[in-house]
N, C-alpha and C positions, 0 to 999 in steps of 0.2 A: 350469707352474703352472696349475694349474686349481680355477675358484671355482663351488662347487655354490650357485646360487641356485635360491629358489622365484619362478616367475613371478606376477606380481601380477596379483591379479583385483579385479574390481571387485564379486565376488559373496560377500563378504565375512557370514557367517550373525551373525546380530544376537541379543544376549540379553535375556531379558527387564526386565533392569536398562539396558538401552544407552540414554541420553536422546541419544544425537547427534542423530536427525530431531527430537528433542521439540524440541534446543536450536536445530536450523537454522529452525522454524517458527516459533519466538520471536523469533529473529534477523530473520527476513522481514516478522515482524511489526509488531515496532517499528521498522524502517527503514522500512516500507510508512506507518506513521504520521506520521513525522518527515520527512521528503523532500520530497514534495508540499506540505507547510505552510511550507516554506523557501523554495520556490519561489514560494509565494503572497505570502509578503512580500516578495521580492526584486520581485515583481511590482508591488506595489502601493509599493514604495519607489522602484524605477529605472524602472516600468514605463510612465513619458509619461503617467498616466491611464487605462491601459487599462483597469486592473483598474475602478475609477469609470463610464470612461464603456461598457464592457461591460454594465455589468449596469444601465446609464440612471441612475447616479446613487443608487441603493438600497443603503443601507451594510448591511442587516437579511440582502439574500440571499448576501453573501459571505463577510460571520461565519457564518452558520449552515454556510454549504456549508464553510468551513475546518474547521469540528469533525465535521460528518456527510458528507460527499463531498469529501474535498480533490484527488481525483483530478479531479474534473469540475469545480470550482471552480480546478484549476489550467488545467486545458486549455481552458473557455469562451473568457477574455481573448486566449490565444494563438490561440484560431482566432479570435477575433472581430476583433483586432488585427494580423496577418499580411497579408492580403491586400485585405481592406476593412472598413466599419463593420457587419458583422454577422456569422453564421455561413451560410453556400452551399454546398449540392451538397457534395463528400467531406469536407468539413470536419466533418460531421455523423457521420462514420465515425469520426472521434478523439473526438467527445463520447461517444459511445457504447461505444470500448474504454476511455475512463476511467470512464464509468460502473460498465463489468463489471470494473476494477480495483477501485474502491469496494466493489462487492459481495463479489466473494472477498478484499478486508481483512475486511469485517465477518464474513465466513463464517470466516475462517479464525481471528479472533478469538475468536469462539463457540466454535469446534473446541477451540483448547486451554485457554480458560478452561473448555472442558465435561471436559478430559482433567484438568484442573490438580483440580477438584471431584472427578474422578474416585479418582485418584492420590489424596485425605486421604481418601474413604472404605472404600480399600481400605488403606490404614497405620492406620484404624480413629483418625484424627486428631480432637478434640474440634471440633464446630462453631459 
């Protein structure tokens, strides 16, 4: 008994109808949004104060940073709270990979809202 299969490739040619990356980009997107803001209040609900005495007390820059930077607003308290009352030396290395996550949300954000406006003005969709 023998079974003729086709071996699977990963190189699979895409159509110009295929939304799969459109839909995996969406997917990453609003996980990217939701995730980090979950963590910021498990933070500032279980978190001993961190999140408060991180940022000395200022309730103004950790709202903002939850709706504009939630990546760097999650990871401050955790380095600032981990190993002492501040951020030192590599810890300054995770402020800065949350930063560049923040940025490629907001980038990546633009991308398909620029793809989404794209996509009604070529179905010629009323504005």
């Amino acid at each position: 008994m023998s079974f003729n299969r086709t071996p699977l490739s990963a190189n699979v040619p895409s159509t110009p109808g295929d939304d799969s990356t459109h839909w995996f980009g969406w997917f990453w997107f609003v996980s990217s949004q939701i995730w980090p803001r979950v963590f910021i209040l498990a933070f500032w609900i279980f978190g001993h104060g961190w999140v408060r005495d991180s940022f000395d007390g200022h309730w103004a820059i950790p709202i903002v940073g939850f709706f504009v930077a939630p990546y760097t607003t999650m990871t401050w308290p955790l380095m600032w709270g981990l190993t002492s009352n501040g951020v030192h030396g590599l810890e300054w290395v995770a402020i800065g990979v949350a930063a560049l996550l923040d940025l490629a949300t907001w980038i990546e954000g633009g991308q398909l809202i620029g793809g989404l406006v794209a996509d009604a003005r070529r179905r010629g969709s009323p504005r």
